[in-house]
N, C-alpha and C positions, 0 to 999 in steps of 0.2 A: 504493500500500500504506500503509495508515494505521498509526503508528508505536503502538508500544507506550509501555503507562501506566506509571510509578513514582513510589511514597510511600515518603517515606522524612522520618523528622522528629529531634528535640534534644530533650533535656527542659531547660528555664532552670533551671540549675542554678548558674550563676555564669560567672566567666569561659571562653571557651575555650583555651584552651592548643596549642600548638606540635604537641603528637601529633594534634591536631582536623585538623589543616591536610592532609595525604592523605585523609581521610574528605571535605574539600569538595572538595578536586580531582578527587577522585571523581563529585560531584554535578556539579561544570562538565562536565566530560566526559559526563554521564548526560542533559543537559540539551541537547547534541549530538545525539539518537540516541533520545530519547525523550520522552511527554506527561510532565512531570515535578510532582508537588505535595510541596512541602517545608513542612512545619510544626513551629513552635517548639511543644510538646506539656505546654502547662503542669498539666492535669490527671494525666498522668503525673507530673508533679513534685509534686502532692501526694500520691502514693502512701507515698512514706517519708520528706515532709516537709511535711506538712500541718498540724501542731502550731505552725509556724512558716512565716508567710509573708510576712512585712514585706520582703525582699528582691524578692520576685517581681517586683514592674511595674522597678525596675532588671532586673534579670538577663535579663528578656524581652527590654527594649531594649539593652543590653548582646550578647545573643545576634544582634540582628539586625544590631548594627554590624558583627559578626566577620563575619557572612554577605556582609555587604555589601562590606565590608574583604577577603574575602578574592576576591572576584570572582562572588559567582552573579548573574543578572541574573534581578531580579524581572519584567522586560517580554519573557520564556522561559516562567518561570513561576510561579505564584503560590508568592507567599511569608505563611505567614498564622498567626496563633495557633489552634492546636487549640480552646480554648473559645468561639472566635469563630464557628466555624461548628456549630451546635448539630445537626447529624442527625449528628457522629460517637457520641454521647450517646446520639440516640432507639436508632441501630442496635446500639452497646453494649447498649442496655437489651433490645432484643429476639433478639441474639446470645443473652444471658444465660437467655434462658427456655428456652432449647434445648438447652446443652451441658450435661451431666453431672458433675457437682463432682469426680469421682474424675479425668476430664481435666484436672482444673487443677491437683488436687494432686499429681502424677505429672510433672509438668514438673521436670525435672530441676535445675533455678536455687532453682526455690520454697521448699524446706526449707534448704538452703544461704544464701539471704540471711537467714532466719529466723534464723538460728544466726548470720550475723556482725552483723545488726543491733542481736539480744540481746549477745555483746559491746562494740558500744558505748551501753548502756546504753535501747535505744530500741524499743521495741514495736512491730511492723509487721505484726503478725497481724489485719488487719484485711479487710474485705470487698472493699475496693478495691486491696490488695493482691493479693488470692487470683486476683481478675479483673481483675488488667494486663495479660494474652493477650489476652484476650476484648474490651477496651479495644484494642487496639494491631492486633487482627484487625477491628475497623470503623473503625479510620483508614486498612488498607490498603484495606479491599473497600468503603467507602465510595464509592471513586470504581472503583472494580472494576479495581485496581492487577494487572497482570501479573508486575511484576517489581521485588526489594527488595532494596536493596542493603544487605549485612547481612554483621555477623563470622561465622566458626564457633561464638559464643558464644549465636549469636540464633538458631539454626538449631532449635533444640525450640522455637521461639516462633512461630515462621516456619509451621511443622509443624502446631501448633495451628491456626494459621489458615488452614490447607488442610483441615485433618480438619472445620472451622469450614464453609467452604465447601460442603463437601460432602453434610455434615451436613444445613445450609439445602437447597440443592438437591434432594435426596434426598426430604425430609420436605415440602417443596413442590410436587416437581415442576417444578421450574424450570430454567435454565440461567445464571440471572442472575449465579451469580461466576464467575471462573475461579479457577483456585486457584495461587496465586503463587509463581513459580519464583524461588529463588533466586539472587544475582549477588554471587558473593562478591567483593569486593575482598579486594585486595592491602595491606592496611594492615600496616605496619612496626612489631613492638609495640616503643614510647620508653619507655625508664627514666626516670624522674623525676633530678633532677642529684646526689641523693645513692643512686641505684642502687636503691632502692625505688620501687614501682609509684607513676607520677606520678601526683599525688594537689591538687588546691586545699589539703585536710584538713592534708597533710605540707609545706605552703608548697616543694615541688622541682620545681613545674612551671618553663615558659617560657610565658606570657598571648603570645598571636598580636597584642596591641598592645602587647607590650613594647617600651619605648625602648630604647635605643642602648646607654644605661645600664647598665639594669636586664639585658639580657642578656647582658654584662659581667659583670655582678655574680653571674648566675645561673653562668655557664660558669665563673668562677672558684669555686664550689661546689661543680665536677664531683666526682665521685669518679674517681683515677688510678691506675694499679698499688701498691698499700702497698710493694713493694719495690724501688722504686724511688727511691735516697734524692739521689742526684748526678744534675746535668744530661746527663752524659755514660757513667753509668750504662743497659747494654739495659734495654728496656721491654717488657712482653705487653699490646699493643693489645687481646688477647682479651678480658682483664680489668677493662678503662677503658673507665668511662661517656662519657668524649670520645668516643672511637676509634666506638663506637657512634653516637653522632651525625654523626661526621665521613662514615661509610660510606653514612648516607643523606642527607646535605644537602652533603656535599663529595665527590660520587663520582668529579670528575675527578680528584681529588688524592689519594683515598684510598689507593691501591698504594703510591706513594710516602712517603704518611705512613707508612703500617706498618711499611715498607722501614727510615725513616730513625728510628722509635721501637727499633724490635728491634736497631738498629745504635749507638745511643745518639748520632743524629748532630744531632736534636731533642728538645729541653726539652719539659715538660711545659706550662712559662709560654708556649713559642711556639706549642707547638698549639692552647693553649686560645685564645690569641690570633688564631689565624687560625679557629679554629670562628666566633668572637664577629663575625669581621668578616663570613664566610658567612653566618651566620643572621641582620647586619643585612642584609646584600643583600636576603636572600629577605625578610624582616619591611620593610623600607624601604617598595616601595608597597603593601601592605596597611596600614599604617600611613595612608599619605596617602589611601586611599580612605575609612579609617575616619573622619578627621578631616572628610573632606570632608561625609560623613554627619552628624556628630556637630552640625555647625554649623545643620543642618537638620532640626529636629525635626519639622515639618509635614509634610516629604516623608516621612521615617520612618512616622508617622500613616498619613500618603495611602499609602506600598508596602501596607502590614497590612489596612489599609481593602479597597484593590483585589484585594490576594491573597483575601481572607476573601468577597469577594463571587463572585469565577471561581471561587474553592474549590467554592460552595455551590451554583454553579448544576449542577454535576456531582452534586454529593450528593443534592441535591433529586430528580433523574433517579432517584439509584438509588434512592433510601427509598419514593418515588412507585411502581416496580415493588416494592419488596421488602412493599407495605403492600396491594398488589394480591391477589400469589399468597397474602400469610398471612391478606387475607379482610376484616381491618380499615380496609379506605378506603370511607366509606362510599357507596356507591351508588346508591341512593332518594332 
């Protein structure tokens, strides 16, 4: 039984952070149990930040050290930059000539980011805006992905590129996509360390190659119960940004912890103190696999190179049929 496909990609946006870390867990596990193509998606990332791209070729490589650092294995499967293999492009562009503009403006995200990117100052009404669906449905059906692992936040997106699917099929007569079933994970939503949505923008994340230090530095940041003012003062774990951390990265300990917060039988300094040592554990060898990367930039090259070539030889496949049934390869 030949396993089923999954795309699923990043947009290099900078670094990734400590909440990223279940999202790859995710992918190792996906990459168990299925054809898997993960791409860093940088034409996405000039959608609402195209005006400015002097960052990018870091952030790219940046993003693949976290990939690398946190354990997926590019010899599983290809690991590659979305503009590296140009038919996600051709098939965007002939997605494009088929779906109806009222489907794109009806996407439930679309007017909503319009309105929070106008308050920060930034204009994003743009055409590659309007069609980051239509973008993001031939990255999956590119390689005629089954199955995407995606929040409840991606699920009208997802939607789009099944009605996408269909739509092609239908108007061709074909059977060339499937249309892709969602796999939602289980992702834990993290507060950022000052209890606002963590954010690069708000400096409260935790960077997944954070030192020793710096995570130190971040957890004593936490937000803790405001009233809580004595060490031996009860505490409401409900209300502390620790206590949330502690429930997903210290599960052994966490009954306890709660137990001995509401009891006043633990400081605030000693929790945080033992958060700091759990999340160097977990952070310790991603760390050393990052660094081991880091020293090899040629093999970094060579992953991206190889991924972008296995990418394309699947894409090639589908563009090849999709340019058959729409009449355009020429045959004479």
């Amino acid at each position: 039984m030949s396993k089923g496909v999954v795309f699923s990609g990043m947009r290099p946006t900078g670094k990734l952070h400590i909440g990223h870390l279940s999202v790859l867990d995710n992918w190792i596990d996906l990459q168990k149990e299925y054809r898997c193509y993960f791409s860093i998606v940088d034409w996405h990332a000039l959608t609402t930040a195209f005006e400015n791209t002097s960052n990018m070729q870091e952030n790219i490589r940046m993003m693949l050290l976290d990939w690398l650092g946190a354990g997926l294995d590019f010899e599983k499967s290809p690991l590659f930059i979305q503009s590296q293999v140009k038919e996600h492009a051709e098939l965007h562009l002939l997605f494009s000539m088929t779906i109806p503009v009222s489907w794109l403006e009806r996407v439930p995200t679309y007017k909503d980011q319009i309105q929070q990117f106008k308050l920060q100052s930034k204009d994003v009404a743009t055409y590659g805006f309007l069609g980051y669906p239509v973008l993001m449905a031939a990255d999956i059906l590119v390689y005629r992905a089954d199955t995407v692992p995606v929040g409840e936040d991606q699920l009208a997106h997802l939607e789009l590129c099944r009605e996408l699917a269909r739509r092609f099929n239908y108007l061709y007569k074909s059977d060339i996509f499937p249309e892709p079933k969602a796999k939602l994970a289980q992702i834990p939503l993290l507060p950022g360390v000052d209890g606002r949505k963590m954010s690069k923008s708000y400096n409260n994340d935790i960077p997944i190659g954070a030192t020793k230090k710096e995570i130190q530095e971040k957890v004593q940041m936490m937000i803790t119960d405001p009233a809580r003012i004595k060490k031996n003062d009860p505490g409401n774990p409900d209300i502390c940004v620790v206590n949330t951390y502690q429930s997903i990265y210290n599960k052994k300990e966490i009954d306890e912890i709660r137990y001995n917060c509401r009891a006043g039988n633990i400081g605030c300094v000693m929790c945080k103190k033992r958060l700091a040592e759990v999340l160097d554990e977990i952070l310790d060898p991603l760390r050393e696999r990052r660094e081991y990367y880091e020293k090899r930039p040629d093999l970094l090259c060579e992953i991206l190179e190889t991924g972008a070539k296995n990418a394309r030889e699947e894409a090639i496949k589908t563009l090849s049929l999709v340019r058959d049934v729409m009449n355009i390869a020429v045959k004479w």
